[in-house]
C-alpha positions, 0 to 999 in steps of 0.5 A: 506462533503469535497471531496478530491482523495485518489489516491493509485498508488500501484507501485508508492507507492504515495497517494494523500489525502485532510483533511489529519490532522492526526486524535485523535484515541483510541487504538485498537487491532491492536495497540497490535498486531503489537506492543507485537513483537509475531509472530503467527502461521496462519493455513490457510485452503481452501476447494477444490472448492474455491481452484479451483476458486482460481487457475482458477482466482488468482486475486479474493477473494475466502473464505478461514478459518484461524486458529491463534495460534491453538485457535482462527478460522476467518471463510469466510475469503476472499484470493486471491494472489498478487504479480507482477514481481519478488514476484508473485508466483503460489499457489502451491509454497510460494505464496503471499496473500492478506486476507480480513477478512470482504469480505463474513463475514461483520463486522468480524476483524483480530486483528481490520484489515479488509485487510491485506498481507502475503508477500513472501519477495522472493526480500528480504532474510532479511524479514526486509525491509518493517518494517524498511522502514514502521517505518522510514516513520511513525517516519517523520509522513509520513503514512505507514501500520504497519509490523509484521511477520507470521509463514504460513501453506497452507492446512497443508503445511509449507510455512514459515516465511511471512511478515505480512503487513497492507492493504491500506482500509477504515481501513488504511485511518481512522488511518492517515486522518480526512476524509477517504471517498475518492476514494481510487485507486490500481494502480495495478504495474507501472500504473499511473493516465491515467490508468484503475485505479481499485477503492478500497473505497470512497464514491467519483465518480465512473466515474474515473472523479476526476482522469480526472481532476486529470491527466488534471492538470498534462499535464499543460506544464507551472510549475507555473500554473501546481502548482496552478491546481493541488493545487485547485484538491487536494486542499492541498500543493505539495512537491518536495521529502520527507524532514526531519530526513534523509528520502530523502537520502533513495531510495525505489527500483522501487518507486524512478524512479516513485516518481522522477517523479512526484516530477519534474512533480508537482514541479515548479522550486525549490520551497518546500512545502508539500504532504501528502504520503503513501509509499508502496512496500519497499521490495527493498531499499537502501540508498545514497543520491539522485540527484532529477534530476537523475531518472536512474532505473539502480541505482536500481534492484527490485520492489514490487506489492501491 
């Protein structure tokens, strides 16, 4: 089996794959889901333990109880909050979740999902930002979750419309790679590889040893030979910026000074070739063209924590 880092820097928005061919898939019942254009009602019920856990350590999954449309119950749903700056909000308010129906219930499924985000979209009064820039990437073959929306209620109270949103899994990587047991990183928001990183998935090292490796290349000072380390740790072609159908025209919030980055860090001296990438975060977007040179946060208010 060929090793390859899936590494997911939440805020950078980037993932970093080897084999990434896209694979010959069957249609599921996530297909439909996000496709049909309903929105469902998700009546979300916590017991008082759990939501005691849950306030007392809002980063951890505790069972929640979903009902859809009033019909169909998932049961020992995990849930947690997410959010980092400007979208986290306390439980009590209109929090952002993440809910993982496979956490305590093996086997179980939303809509053939295994994670997946209610997002507040606090950043973006629209609620269409994530969905258009999700389907700009896909349509130039760049993997991206799939976006719908939500009608949510927390132990019976009303929180509105939420951005419902594809996780990054197991589930996500066997949609867009041919191998998807990688590591697969959660850089958690504005951390890069020389961190922590936490370890969603893969059946790759525990030791954090392929992301040593990874961040060894990176500190090459000479471009060229830079170029040619992180081709034989990634084993596949890098790329300056996204090219094709418009899409490097179009600045991704806190994505573009991270991305910009790493584009100059990776590129030696003008030369093109190709990434595979996953984009994440695109509550805050805009468009104009970009000097790859110019990195300057202040072109850009805003940002997303996975």
């Amino acid at each position: 089996m060929n090793c390859f880092v899936s590494s997911l820097v939440a805020m950078t928005g980037l993932l970093l794959a080897q084999d990434a061919g896209k694979p010959t898939r069957t249609p599921d019942a996530s297909d439909t889901f996000f496709s049909k254009g309903a929105i469902p009602e998700l009546r979300i019920q916590i017991s008082d333990e759990q939501l005691e856990k849950l306030k007392s350590e809002n980063r951890k999954y505790v069972r929640c109880t979903i009902v859809e449309n009033r019909r169909t119950t998932f049961r020992d749903v995990g849930i947690k909050l997410k959010g980092a700056a400007g979208s986290f909000r306390e439980f009590d308010d209109r929090p952002a979740l993440t809910l993982n129906a496979g956490k305590f219930y093996r086997g179980q499924s939303f809509h053939a999902l295994s994670k997946f985000h209610l997002n507040n979209s606090v950043q973006d009064e629209t609620y269409i930002h994530e969905w258009l820039c999700e389907e700009l990437f896909r349509a130039a073959g760049i993997p991206a979750p799939r976006v719908t929306h939500a009608r949510v209620w927390l132990n019976d109270r009303d929180v509105g419309l939420y951005v419902l949103k594809e996780g990054f899994d197991r589930t996500f990587l066997k949609r867009h790679f041919d191998d998807p047991n990688g590591n697969l990183y959660d850089g958690g928001f504005l951390q890069d590889v020389d961190q922590d990183l936490e370890k969603d998935s893969g059946e790759g090292p525990d030791d954090h040893s392929d992301l040593k490796q990874l961040l060894e290349a990176c500190r090459e000072q000479d471009p060229g030979e830079r170029h040619r380390k992180l081709e034989e740790v990634l084993k596949h072609r890098l790329v300056h910026h996204i090219h094709g159908d418009g899409i490097h025209e179009l600045s991704l919030g806190w994505l573009y000074a991270k991305q910009q980055q790493l584009s100059n860090l990776l590129q030696p001296d003008g030369q093109e070739s190709e990434l595979p990438a996953a984009w994440h975060g695109p509550d805050v977007w805009r468009c104009g063209s970009i000097d790859p040179g110019d990195a300057r946060p202040d072109r850009f208010v805003g940002g997303h924590a996975g």
